[in-house]
C-alpha positions as CSV (number, residue, x, y, z in Angstrom):
1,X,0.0,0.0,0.0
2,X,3.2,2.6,0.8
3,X,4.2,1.6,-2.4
4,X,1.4,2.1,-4.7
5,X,0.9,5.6,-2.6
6,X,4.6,6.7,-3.4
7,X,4.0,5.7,-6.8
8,X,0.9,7.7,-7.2
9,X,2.6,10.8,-5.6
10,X,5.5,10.4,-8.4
11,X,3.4,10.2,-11.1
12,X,1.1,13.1,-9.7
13,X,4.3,15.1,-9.1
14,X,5.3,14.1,-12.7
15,X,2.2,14.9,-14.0
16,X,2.8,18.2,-12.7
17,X,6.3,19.1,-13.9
18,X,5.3,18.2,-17.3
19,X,2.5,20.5,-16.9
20,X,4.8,23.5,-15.5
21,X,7.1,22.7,-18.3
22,X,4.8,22.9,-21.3
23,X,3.6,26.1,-19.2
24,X,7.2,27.3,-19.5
25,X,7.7,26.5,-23.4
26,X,4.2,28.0,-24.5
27,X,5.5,31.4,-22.6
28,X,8.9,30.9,-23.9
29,X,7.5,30.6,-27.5
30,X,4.7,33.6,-27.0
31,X,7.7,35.9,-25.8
32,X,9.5,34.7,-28.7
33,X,6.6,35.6,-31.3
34,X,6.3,39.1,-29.4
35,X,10.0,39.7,-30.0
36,X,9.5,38.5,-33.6
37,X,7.1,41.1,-33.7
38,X,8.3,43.9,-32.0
39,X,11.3,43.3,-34.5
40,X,9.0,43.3,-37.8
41,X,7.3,46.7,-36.5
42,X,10.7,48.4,-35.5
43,X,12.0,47.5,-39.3
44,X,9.0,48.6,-41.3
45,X,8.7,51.8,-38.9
46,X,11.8,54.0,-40.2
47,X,10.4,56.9,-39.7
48,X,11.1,57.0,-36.1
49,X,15.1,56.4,-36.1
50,X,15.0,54.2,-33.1
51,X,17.5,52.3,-31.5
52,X,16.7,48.7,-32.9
53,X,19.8,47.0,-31.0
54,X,18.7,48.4,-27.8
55,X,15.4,47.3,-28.5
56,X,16.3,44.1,-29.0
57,X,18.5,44.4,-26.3
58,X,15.9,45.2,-24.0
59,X,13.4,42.7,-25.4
60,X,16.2,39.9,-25.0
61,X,16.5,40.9,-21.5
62,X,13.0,40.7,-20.4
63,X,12.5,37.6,-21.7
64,X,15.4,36.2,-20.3
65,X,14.2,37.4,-16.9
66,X,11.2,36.0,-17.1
67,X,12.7,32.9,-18.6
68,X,14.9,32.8,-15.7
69,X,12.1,33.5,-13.1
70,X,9.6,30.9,-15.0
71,X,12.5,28.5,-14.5
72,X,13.5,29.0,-10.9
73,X,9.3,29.0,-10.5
74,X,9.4,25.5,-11.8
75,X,12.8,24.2,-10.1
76,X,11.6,25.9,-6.7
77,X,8.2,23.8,-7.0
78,X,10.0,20.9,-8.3
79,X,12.4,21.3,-5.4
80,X,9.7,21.9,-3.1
81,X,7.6,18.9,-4.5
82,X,10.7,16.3,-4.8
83,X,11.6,17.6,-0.7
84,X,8.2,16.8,0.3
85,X,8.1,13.8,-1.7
86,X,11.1,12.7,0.0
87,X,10.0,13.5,3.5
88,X,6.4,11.8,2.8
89,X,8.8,8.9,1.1
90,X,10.2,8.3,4.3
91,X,7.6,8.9,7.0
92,X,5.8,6.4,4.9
93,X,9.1,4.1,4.6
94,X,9.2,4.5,8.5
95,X,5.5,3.5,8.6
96,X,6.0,0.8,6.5
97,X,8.8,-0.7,8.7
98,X,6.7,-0.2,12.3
99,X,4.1,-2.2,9.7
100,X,6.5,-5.2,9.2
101,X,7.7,-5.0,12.5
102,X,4.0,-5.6,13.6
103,X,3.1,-8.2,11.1
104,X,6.3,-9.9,12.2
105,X,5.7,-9.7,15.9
106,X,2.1,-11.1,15.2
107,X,3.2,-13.7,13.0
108,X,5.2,-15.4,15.9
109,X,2.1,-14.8,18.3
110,X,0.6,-16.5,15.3
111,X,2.6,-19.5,15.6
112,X,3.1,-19.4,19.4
113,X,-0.9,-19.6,19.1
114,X,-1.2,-22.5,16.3
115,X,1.2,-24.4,18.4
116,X,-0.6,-24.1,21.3
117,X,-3.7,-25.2,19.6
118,X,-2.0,-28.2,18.3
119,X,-0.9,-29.3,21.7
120,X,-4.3,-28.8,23.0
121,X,-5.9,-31.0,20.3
122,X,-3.4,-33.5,20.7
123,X,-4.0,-33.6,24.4
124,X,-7.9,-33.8,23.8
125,X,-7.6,-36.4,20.9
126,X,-5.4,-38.2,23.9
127,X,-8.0,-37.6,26.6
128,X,-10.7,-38.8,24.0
129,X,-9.1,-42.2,23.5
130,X,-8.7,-42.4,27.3
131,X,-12.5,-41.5,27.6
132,X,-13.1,-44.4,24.8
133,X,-10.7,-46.9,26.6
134,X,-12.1,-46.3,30.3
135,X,-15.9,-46.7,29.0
136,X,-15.4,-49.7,26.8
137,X,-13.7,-51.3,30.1
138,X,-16.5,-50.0,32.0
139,X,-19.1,-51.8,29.7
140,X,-17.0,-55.1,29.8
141,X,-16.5,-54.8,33.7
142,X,-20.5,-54.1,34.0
143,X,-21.0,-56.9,31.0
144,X,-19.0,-59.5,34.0
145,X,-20.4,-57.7,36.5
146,X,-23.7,-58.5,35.1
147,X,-23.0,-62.4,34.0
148,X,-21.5,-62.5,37.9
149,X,-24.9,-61.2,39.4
150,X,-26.8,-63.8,36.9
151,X,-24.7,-66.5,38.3
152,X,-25.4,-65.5,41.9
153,X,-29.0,-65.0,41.4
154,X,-29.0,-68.6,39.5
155,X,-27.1,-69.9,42.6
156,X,-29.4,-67.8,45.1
157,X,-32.4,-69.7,43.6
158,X,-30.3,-73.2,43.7
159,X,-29.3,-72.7,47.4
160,X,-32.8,-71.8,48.4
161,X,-34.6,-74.7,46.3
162,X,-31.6,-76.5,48.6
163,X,-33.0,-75.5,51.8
164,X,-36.3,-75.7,51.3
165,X,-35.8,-79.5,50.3
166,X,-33.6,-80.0,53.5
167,X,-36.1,-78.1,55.6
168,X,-38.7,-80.7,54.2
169,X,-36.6,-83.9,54.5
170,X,-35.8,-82.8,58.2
171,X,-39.2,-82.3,58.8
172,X,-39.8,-85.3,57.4
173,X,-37.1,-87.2,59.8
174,X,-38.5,-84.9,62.7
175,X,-41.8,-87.0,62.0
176,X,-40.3,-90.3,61.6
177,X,-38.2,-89.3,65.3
178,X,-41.4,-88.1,66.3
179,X,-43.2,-91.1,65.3
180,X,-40.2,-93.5,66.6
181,X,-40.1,-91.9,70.3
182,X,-43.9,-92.6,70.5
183,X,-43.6,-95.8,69.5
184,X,-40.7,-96.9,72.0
185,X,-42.8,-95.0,74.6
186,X,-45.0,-96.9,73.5
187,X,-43.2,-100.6,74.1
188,X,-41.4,-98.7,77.0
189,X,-44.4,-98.0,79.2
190,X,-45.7,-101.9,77.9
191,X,-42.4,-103.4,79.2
192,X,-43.0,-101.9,82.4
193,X,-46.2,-102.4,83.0
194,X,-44.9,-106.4,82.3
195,X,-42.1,-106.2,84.9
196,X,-44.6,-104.6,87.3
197,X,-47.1,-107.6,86.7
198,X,-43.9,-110.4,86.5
199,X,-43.4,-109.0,89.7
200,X,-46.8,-108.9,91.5
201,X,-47.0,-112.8,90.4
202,X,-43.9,-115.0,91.6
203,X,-43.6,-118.3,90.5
């Protein structure tokens, strides 16, 4: 952008210069046709005797003044033009340094910034894998956990069938004890009442 603006302000100044110097030719050739003229009415007017080489003298002078003065016009401006050219050229040139210098210093913060990015998606592609890893180990360990608590249900069930049959079965021998204890009360309380009557009856 400096550039194309210094470039623009050349070719503006040159635009100008050329101007200023066409300026200085048209007036250079108009004084020139008004000393050709003055010249061709001084020769066909004899009749006043004048001076013709002061004339000319005079004309010459004039015109070299204001050929001088047209010419230090344009080399003043020109001066004046290139000098502020120059000064713009290098406040702009200073400008355009403090620009580098800022697009430098915010490339690093770029990179500084793209690296940290990087790090941080490494470390969340790394955290994502561990977030895979722990739930697929979770499913299998709740997968076991459930088979495990099938199989202790299964056994639950099995061990309680168990019980309730022994509970029967001892009931069962409980009867039969039951049953067995009445009957040798039974042939208990007959043998003594046998004894009792042996003895009330001796031979």
């Amino acid at each position: 952008m400096a550039k194309v603006e210094l470039e623009s302000n050349l070719e503006s100044l040159t635009d100008e210069i050329n101007f200023l110097r066409q300026l200085y030719e048209e007036e250079l050739q108009e004084l020139r046709s008004q000393g050709s003229d003055t010249s061709v009415v001084l020769s066909m007017d004899n009749s006043r005797h004048l001076d013709m080489g002061g004339v000319l003298a005079e004309v010459r002078a004039q015109f070299e003044d204001i050929a001088g003065r047209s010419r230090a016009e344009a080399e003043g401006l020109y001066q004046g033009k290139y000098e502020e050219l120059k000064l713009t050229a290098g406040k702009q040139g200073d400008d355009l340094r403090n620009t580098r210098s800022q697009i430098q210093e915010l490339s690093r913060r770029i990179q500084r910034i793209q690296a940290e990015i990087d790090a941080l998606k490494n470390q969340r592609s790394g955290l994502e894998a561990a977030v895979a890893e722990a739930e697929e180990r979770g499913e299998l360990a709740l997968k076991d956990a459930r088979a495990k608590l099938g199989g202790l249900e299964g056994a639950l069930q099995q061990a309680k069938a168990d019980l309730a049959r022994q509970l029967r079965e001892h009931q069962e021998l409980m009867n039969v004890k039951l049953a067995l204890d009445i009957e040798i009360a039974t042939y208990r309380k007959l043998l003594e009442g046998e004894e009792c009557r042996c003895g009330h009856n001796p031979r």
